[in-house]
VOBA-272323 format. One record per residue (C-alpha): residue in one letter; chain; x, y, z. Coordinates in Angstrom, 1 decimal. Layout:
atom type a&mol A&px X&py Y&pz Z
...
***
This chain:
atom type x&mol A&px 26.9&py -23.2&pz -2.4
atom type x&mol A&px 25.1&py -24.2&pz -5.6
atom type x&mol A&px 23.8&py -22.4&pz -8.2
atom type x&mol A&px 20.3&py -23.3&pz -7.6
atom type x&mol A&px 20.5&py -22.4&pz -3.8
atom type x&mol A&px 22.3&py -19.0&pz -4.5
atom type x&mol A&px 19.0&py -18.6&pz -6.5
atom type x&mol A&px 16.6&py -20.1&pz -4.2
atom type x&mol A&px 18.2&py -17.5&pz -1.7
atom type x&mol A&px 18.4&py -14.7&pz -3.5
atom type x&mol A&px 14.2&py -15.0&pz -4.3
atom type x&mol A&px 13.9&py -15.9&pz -0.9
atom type x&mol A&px 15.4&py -12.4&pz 0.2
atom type x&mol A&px 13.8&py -10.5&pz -3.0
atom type x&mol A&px 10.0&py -11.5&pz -1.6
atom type x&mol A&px 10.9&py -11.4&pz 2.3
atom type x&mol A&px 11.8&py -7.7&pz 2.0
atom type x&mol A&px 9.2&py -6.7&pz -0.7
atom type x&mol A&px 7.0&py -8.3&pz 2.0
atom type x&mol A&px 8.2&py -6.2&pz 4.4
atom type x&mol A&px 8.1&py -3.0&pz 2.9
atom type x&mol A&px 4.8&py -3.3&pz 1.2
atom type x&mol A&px 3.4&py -4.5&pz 4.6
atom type x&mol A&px 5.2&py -1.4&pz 6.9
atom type x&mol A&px 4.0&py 1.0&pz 3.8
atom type x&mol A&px 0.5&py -0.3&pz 3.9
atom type x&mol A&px 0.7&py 0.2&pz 7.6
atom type x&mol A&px 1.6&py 4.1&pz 7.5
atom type x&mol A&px -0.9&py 4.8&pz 4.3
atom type x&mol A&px -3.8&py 2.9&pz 7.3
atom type x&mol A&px -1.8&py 5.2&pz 10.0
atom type x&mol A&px -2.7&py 8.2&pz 7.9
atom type x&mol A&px -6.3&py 7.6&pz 6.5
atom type x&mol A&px -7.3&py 6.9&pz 10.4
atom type x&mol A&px -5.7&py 9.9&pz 11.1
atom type x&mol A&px -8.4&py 12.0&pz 9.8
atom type x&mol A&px -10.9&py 10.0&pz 11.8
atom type x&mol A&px -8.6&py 11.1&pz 15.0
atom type x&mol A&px -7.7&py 7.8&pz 15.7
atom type x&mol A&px -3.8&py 6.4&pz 15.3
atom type x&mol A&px -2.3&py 3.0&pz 14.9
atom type x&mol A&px 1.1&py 4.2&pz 16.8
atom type x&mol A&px 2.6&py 7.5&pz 18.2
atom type x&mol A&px 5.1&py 9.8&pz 16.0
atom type x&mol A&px 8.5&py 7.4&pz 17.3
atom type x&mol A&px 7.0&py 4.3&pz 16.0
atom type x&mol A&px 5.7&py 6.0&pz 12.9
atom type x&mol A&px 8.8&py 6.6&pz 12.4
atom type x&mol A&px 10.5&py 3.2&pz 13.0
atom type x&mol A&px 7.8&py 2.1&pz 10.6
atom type x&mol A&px 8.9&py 4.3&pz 8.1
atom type x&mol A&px 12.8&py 3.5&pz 8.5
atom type x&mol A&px 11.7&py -0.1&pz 8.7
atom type x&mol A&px 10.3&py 0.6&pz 4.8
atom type x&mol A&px 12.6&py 2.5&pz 3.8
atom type x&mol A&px 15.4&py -0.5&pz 4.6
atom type x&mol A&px 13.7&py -3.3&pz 3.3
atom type x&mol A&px 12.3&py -1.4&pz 0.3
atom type x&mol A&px 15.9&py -0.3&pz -1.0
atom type x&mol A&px 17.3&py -3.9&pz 0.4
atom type x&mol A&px 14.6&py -5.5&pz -2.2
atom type x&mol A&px 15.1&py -3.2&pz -4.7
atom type x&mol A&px 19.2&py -3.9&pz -4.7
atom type x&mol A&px 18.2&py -7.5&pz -4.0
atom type x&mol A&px 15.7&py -7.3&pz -7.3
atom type x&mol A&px 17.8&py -6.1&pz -9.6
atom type x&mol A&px 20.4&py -8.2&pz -8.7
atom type x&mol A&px 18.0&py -12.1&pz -8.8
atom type x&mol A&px 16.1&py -10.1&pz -12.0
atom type x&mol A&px 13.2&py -10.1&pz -10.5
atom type x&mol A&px 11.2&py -6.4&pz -11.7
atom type x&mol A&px 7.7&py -6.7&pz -10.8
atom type x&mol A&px 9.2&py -7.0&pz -7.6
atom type x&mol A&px 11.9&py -4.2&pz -7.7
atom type x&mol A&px 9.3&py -2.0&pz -9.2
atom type x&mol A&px 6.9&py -2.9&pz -6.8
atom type x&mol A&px 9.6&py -2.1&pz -3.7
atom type x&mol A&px 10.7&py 1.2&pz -5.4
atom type x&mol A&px 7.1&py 2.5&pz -5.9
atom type x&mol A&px 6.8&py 1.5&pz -2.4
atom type x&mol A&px 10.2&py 3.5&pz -0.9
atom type x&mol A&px 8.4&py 6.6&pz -2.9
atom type x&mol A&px 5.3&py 6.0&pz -1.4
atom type x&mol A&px 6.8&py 6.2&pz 1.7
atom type x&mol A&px 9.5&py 9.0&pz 1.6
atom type x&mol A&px 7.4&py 11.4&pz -0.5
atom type x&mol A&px 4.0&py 10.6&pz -0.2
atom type x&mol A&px 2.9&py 9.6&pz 3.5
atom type x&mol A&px 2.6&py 12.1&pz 5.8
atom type x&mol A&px 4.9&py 10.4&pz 8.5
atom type x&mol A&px 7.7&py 12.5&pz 7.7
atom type x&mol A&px 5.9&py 15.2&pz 6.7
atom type x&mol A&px 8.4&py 16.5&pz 3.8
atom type x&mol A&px 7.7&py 19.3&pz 1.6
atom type x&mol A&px 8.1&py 19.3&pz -1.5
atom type x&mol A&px 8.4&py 21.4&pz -4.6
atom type x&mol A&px 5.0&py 21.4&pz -6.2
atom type x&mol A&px 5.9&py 19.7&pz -9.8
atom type x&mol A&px 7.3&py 17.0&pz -8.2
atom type x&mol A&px 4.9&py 16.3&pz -5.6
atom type x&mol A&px 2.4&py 16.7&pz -9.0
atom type x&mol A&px 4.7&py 14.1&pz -10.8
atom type x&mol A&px 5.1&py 11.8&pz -7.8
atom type x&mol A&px 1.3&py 11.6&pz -7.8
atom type x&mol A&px 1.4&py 10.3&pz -10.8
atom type x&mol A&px 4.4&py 8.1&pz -10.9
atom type x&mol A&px 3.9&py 6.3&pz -7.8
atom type x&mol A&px 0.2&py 4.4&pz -9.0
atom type x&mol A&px 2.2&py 4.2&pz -12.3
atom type x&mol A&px 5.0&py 2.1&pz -10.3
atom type x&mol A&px 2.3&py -0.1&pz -8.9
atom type x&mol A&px 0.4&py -0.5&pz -12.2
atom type x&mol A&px 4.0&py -1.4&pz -13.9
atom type x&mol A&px 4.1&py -4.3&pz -10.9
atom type x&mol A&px 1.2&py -5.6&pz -11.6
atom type x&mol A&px 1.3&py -5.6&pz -15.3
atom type x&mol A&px 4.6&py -6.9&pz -15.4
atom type x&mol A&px 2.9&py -9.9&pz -12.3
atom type x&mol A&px 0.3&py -10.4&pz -14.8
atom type x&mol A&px 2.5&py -11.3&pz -17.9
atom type x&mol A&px 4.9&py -13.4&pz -16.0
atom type x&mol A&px 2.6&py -15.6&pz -13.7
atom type x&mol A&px 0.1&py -18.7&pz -14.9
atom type x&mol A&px -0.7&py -18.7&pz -11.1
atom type x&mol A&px -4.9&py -17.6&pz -11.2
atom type x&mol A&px -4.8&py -15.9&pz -7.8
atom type x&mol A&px -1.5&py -14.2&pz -8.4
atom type x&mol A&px -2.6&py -12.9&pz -12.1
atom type x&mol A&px -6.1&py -12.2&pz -10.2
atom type x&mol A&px -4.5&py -9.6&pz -7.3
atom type x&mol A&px -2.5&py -8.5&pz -10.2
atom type x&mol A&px -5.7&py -6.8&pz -12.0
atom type x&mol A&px -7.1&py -6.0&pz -8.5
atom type x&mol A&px -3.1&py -4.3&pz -8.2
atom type x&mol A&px -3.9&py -2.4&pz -11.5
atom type x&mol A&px -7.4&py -0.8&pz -10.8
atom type x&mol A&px -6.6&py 0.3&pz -7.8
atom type x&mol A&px -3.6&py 1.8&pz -8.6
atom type x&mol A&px -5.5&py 3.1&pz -11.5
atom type x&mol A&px -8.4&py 5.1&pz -9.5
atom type x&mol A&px -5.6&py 6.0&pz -6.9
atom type x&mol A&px -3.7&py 8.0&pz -10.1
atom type x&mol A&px -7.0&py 9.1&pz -11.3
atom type x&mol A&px -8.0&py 9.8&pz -7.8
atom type x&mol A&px -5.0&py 12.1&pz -7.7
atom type x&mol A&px -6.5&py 14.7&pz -10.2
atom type x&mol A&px -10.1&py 14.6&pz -9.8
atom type x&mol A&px -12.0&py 16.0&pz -6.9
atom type x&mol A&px -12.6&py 12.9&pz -5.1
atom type x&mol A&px -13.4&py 12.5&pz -0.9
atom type x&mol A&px -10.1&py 12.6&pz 0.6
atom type x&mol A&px -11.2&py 9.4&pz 2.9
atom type x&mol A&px -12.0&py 7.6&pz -0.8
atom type x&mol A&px -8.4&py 8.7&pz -1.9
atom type x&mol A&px -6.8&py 7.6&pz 1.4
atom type x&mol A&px -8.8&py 4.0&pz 1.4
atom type x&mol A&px -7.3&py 3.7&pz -2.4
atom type x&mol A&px -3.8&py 4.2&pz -1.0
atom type x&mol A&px -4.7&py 1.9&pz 1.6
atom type x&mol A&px -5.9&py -0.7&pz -0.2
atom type x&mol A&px -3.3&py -0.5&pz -3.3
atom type x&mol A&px -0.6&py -1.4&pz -0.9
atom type x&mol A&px -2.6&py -4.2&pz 1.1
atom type x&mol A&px -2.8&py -5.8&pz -2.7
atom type x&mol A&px 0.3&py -5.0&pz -3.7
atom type x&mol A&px 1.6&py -6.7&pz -0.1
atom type x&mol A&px -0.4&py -9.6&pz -1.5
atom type x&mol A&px 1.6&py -9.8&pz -5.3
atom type x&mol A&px 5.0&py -8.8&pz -3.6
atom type x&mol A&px 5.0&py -11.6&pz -0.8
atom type x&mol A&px 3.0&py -14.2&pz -3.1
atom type x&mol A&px 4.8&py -17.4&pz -1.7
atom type x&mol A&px 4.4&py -16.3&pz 1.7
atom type x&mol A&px 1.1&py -15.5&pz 1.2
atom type x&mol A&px 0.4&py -19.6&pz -0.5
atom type x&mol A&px 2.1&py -21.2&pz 2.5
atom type x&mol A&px 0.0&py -19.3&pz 4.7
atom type x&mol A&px -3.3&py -20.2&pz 2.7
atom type x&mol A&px -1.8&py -24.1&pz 2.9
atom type x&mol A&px -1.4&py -23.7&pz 6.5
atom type x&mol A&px -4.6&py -22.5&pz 7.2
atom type x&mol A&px -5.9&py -25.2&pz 4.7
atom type x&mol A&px -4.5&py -27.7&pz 6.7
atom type x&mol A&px -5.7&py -26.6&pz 10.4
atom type x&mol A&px -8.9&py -26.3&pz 9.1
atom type x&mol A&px -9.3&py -29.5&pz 7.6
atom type x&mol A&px -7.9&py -31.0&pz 11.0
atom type x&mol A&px -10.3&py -29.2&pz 13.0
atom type x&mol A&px -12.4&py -31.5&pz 15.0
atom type x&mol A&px -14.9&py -28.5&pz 15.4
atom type x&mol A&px -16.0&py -26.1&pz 12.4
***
């Protein structure tokens, strides 16, 4: 094997589990804030499939990141894995009060540091574009933290910080699918 396909494979892995765990995190955080509304997406057993499903492909991306150099991505996966093992309520773990304070905090951070570090390393318009959407989100969600805020507003933050982020973290998947589309559409007898 080459060195250019070692690398082309080790991206390749990097974005398909980002993608993955940014997907499966944004999936619990919409679990959660439709929880509150008394509706849910699955029962407890698939919640938690979901959140071993993150949990795997977040610390497989994370490994996989820092080993391909790749840390918006890593970054991006490890705020993710917090997000999930700390912060969603689909393991329901208690923790001491500092750190849950801290986490609140850090996690936002993680996803601002993703996007910053998206921003600076992309000449791609869309990507550096979801970056800054990545940012301000992740932004009011850390302010959002601290300030009285609705709880639904908070959740829908959290929700849609990790539906961006899914959209930085799985960026090439994300222009084949927009080529795809592109091309069915423009072979579409009837529009």
């Amino acid at each position: 094997m080459t060195t250019a396909s070692t690398h082309g494979s080790s991206r390749t892995a990097v974005v398909s589990s980002a993608t993955i765990a940014s997907l499966s995190g944004t999936v619990l955080a919409a679990d959660n804030a439709l929880g509150f509304a008394g509706v849910h997406l699955f029962s407890a057993g698939v919640a938690l499939f979901v959140v071993a499903l993150a949990v795997l492909a977040a610390t497989a991306s994370v490994v996989l990141s820092a080993r391909a150099r790749d840390l918006a991505r890593g970054v991006g996966a490890a705020s993710v894995l917090a997000f999930v093992l700390t912060l969603s309520p689909a393991i329901a773990t208690a923790l001491w009060f500092p750190l849950s304070l801290a986490l609140q905090s850090l996690v936002p951070l993680g996803f601002v540091t993703c996007a910053i570090t998206t921003w600076q390393t992309s000449i791609a318009k869309p990507l550096r574009t979801w970056s800054a959407v990545v940012a301000v989100l992740a932004v009011a969600w850390g302010i959002g933290a601290y300030v009285p805020l609705r709880l639904e507003v908070f959740l829908a933050l959290q929700v849609a910080t990790l539906l961006a982020a899914s959209v930085i973290l799985g960026y090439p998947w994300v222009q084949r699918l927009a080529a795809c589309l592109r091309h069915l559409w423009d072979s579409a007898e009837v529009r």
